[in-house]
The first five atom37 places (N, CA, C, CB, O) and aatype in JSON, in Angstrom:
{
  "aatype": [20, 20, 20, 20, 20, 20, 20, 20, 20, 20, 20, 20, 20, 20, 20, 20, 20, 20, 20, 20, 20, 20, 20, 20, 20, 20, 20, 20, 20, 20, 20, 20, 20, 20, 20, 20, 20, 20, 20, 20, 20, 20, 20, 20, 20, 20, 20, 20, 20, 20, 20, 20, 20, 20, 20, 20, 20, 20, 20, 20, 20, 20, 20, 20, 20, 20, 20, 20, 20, 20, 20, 20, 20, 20, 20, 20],
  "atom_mask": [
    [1, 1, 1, 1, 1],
    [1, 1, 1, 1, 1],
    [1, 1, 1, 1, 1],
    [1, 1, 1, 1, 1],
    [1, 1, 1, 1, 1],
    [1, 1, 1, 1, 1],
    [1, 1, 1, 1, 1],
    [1, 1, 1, 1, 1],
    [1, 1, 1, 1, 1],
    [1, 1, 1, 1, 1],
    [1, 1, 1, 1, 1],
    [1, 1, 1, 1, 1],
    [1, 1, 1, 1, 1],
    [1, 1, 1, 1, 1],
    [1, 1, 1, 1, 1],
    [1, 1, 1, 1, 1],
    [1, 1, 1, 1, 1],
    [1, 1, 1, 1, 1],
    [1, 1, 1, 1, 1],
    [1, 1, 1, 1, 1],
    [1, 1, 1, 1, 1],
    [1, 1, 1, 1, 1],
    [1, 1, 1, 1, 1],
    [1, 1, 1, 1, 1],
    [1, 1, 1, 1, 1],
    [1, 1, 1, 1, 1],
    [1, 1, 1, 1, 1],
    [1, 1, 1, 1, 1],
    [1, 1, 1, 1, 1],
    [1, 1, 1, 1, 1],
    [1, 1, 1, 1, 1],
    [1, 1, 1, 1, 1],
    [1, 1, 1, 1, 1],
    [1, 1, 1, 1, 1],
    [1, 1, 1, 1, 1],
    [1, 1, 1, 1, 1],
    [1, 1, 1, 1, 1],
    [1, 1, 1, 1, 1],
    [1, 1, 1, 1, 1],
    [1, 1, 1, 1, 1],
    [1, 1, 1, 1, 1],
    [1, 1, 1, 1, 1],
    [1, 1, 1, 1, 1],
    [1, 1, 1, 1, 1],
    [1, 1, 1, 1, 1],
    [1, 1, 1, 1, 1],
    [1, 1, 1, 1, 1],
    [1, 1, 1, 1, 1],
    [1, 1, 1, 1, 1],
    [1, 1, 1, 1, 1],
    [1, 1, 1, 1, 1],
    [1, 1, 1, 1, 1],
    [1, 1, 1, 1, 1],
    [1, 1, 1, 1, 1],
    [1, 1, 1, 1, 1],
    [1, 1, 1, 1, 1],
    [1, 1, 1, 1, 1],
    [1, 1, 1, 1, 1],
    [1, 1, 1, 1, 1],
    [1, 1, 1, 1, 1],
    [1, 1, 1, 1, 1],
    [1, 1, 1, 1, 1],
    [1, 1, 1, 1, 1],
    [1, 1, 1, 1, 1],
    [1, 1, 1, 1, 1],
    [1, 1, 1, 1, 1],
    [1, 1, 1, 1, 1],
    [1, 1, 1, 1, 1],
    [1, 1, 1, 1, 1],
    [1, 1, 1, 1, 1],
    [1, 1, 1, 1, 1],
    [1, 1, 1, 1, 1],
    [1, 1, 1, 1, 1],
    [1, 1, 1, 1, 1],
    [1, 1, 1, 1, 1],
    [1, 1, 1, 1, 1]
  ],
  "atom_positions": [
    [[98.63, 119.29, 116.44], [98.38, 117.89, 116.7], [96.88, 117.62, 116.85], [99.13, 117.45, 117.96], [96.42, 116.66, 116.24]],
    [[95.9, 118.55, 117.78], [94.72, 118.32, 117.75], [94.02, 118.61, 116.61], [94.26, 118.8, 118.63], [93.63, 119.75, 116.82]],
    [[93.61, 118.26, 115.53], [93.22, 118.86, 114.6], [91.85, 118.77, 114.53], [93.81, 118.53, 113.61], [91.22, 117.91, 115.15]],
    [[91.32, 119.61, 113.82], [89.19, 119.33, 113.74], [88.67, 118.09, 113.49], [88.27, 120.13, 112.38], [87.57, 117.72, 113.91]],
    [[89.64, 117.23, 112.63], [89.18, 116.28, 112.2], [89.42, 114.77, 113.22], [89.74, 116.33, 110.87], [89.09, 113.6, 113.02]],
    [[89.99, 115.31, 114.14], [90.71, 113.76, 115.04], [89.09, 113.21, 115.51], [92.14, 114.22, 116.98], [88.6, 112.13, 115.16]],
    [[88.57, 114.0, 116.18], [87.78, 113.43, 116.86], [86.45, 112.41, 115.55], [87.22, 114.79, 117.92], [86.11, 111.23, 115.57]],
    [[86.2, 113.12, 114.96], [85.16, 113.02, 113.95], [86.05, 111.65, 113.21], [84.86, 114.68, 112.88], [85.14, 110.83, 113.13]],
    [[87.19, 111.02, 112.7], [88.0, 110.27, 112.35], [87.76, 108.84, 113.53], [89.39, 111.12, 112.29], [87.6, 107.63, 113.37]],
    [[87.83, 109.51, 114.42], [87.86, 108.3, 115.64], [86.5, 107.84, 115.9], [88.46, 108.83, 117.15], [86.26, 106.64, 116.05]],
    [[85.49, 108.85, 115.97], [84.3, 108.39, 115.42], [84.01, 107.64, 114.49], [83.76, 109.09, 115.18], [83.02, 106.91, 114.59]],
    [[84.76, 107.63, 113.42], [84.37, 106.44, 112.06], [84.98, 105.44, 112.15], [84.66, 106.78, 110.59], [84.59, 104.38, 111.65]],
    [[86.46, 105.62, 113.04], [86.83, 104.4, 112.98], [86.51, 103.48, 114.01], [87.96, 104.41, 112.82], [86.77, 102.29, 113.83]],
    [[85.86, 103.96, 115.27], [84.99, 103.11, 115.75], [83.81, 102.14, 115.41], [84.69, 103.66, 116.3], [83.68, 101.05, 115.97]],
    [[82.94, 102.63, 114.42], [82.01, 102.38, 113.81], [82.78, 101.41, 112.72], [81.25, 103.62, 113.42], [82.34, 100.28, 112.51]],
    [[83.54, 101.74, 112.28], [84.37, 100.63, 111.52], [84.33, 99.5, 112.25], [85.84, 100.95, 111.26], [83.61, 98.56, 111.92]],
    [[85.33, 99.47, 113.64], [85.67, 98.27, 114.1], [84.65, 97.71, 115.0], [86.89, 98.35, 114.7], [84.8, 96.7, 115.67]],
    [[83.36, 98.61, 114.95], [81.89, 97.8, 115.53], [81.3, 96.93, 114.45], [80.56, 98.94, 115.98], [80.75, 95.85, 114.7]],
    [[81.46, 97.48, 113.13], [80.95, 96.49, 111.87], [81.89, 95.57, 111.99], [80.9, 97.07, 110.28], [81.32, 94.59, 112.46]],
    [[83.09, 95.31, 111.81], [84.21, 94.42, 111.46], [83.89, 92.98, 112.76], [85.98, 95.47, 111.68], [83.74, 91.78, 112.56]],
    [[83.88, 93.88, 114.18], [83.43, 92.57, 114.84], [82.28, 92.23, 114.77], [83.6, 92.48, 116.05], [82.36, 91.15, 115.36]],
    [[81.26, 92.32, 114.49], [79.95, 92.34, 114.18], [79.92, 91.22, 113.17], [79.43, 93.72, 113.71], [79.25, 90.21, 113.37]],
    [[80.71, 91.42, 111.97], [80.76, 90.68, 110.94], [81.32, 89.36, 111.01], [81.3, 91.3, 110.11], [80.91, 88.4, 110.36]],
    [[82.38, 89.35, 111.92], [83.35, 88.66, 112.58], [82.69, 87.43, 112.83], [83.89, 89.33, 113.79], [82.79, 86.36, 112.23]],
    [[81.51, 88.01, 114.51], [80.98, 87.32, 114.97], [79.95, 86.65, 114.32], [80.8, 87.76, 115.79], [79.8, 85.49, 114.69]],
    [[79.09, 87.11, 113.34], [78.55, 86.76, 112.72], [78.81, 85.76, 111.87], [78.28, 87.46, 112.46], [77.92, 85.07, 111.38]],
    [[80.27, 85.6, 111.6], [80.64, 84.59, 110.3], [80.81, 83.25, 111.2], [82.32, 85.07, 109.28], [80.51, 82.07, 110.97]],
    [[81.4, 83.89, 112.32], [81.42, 82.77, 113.1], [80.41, 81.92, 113.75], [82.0, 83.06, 113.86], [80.42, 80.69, 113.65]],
    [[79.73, 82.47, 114.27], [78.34, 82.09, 114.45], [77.42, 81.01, 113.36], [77.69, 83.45, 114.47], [76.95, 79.92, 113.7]],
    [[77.34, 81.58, 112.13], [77.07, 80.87, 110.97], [77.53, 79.63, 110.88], [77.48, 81.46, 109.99], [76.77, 78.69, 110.64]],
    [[79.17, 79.45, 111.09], [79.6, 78.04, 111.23], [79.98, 76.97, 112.03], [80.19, 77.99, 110.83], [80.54, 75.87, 112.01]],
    [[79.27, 78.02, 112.93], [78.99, 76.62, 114.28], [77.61, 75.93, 114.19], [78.96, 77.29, 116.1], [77.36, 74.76, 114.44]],
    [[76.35, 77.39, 113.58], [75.14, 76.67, 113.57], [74.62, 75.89, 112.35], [74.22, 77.54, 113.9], [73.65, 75.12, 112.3]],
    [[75.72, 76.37, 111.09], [75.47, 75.72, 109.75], [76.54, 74.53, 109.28], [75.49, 76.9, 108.68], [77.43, 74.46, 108.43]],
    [[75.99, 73.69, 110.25], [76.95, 72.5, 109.75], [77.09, 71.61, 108.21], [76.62, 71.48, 110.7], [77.98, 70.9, 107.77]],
    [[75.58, 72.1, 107.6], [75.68, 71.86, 106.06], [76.25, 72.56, 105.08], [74.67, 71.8, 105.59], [76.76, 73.67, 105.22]],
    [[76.17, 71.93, 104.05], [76.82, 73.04, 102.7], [75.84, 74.05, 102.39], [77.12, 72.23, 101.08], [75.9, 74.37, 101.2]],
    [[74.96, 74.67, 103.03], [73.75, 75.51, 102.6], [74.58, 76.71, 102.39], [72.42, 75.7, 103.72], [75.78, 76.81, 102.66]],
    [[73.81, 77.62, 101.88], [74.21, 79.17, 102.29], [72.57, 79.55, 103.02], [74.75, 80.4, 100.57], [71.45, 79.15, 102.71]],
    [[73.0, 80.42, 104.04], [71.92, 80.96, 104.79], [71.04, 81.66, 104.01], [72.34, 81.76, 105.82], [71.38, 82.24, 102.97]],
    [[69.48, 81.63, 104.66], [68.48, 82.45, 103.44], [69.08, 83.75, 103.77], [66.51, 82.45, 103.62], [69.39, 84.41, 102.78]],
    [[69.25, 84.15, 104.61], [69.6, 86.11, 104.69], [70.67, 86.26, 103.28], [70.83, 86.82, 106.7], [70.52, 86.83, 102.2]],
    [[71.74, 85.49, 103.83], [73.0, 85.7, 102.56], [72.44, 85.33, 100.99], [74.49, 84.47, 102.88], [72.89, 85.73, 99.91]],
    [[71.6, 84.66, 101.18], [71.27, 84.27, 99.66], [70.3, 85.19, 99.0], [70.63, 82.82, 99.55], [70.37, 85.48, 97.8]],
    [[69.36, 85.64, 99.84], [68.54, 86.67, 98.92], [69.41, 87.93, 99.17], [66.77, 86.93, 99.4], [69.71, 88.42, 98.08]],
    [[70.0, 88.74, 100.4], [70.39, 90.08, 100.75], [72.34, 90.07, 100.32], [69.89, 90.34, 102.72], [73.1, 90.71, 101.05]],
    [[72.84, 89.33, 99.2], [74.45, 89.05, 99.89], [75.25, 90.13, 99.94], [75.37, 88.03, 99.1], [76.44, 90.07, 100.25]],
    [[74.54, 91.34, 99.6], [75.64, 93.08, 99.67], [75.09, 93.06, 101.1], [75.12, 95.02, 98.4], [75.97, 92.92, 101.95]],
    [[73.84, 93.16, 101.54], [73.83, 93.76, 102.92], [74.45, 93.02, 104.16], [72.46, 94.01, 103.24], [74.43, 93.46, 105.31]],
    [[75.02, 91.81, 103.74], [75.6, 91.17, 104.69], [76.94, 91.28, 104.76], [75.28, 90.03, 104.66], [77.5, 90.82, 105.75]],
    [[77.58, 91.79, 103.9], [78.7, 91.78, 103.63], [79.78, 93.04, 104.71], [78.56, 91.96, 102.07], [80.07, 94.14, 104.23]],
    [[80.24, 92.61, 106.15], [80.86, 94.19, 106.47], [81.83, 94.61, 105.89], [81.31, 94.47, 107.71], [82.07, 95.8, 106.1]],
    [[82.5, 94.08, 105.21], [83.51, 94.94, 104.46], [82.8, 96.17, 103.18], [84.56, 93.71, 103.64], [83.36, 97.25, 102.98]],
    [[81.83, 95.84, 102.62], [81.19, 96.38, 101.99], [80.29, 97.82, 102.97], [80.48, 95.21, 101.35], [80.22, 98.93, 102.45]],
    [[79.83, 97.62, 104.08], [79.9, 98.69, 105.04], [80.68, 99.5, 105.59], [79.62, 98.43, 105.73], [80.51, 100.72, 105.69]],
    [[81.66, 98.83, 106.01], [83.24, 99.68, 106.02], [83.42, 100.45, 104.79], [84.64, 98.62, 106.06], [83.34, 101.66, 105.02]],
    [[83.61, 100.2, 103.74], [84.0, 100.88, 102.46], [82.9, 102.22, 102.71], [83.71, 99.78, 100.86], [83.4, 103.29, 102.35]],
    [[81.59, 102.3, 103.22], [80.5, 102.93, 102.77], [80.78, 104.04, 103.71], [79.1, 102.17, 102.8], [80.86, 105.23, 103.39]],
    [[80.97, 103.37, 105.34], [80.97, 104.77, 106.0], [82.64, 105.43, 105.85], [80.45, 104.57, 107.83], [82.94, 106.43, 106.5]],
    [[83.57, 104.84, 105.03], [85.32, 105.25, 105.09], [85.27, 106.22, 103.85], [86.68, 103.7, 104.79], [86.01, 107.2, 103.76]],
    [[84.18, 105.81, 102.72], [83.81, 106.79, 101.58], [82.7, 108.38, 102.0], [82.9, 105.66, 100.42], [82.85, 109.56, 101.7]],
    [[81.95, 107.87, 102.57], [80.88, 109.19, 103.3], [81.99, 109.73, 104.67], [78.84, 108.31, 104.17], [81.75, 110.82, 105.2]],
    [[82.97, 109.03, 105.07], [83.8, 110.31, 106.06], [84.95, 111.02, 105.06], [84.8, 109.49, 107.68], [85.57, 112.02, 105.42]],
    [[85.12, 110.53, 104.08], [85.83, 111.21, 103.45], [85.2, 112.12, 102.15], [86.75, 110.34, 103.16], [85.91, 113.06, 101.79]],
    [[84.34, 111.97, 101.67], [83.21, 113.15, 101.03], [83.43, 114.77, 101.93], [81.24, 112.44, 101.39], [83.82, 115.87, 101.53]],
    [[82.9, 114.23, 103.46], [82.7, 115.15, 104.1], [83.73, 115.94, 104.57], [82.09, 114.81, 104.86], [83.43, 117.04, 105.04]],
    [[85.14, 115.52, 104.51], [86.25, 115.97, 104.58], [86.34, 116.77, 102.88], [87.32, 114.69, 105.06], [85.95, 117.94, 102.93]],
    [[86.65, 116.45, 101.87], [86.46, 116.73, 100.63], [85.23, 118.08, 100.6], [86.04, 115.27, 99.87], [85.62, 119.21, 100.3]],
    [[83.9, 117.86, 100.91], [83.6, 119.15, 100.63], [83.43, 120.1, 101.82], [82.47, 119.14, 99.86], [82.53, 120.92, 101.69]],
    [[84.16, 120.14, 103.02], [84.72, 121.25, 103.94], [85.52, 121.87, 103.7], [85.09, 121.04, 104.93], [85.67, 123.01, 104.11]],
    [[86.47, 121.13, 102.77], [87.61, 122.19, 102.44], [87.79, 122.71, 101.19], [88.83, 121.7, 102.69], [88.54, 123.64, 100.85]],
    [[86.87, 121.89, 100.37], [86.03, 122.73, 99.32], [85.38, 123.93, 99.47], [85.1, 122.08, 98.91], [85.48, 124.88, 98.7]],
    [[84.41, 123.86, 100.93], [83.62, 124.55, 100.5], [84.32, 125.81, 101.46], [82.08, 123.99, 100.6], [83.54, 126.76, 101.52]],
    [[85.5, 126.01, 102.18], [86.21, 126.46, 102.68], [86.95, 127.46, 101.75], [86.75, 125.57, 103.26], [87.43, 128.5, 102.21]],
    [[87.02, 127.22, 100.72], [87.95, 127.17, 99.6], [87.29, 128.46, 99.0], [87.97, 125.69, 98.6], [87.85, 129.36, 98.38]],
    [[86.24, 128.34, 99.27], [85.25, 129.69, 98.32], [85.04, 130.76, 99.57], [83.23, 129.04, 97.57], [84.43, 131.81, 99.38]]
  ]
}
């Protein structure tokens, strides 16, 4: 049940759900203070780095690499 990987897993998925509210709050935030049709300058020049789902994907792909080559490299 304890396996090597629990802890290191719960680690990412924390960091997950720190971006997710982060992003959250952020969207929200935006449309209380942007009562026009604008898009914000951050989102308009940066719109990948604002994006948390696009961060989620990044650290859920780099925890699973690192799973992938441990047991790769286990393997030899």
């Amino acid at each position: 049940m304890w396996d090597i990987w629990l802890w290191p897993m719960v680690i990412a998925l924390g960091i997950m759900v720190l971006i997710g509210v982060a992003g959250i709050e952020k969207y929200s935030k935006s449309l209380r203070l942007n009562e026009t049709d604008r898009i914000p300058e951050t989102a308009a020049e940066h719109p990948f780095t604002m994006n948390p789902l696009l961060w989620i994907i990044v650290i859920a792909s780099f925890f699973i690499i690192i799973v992938i080559f441990y047991y790769w490299a286990s393997f030899y």
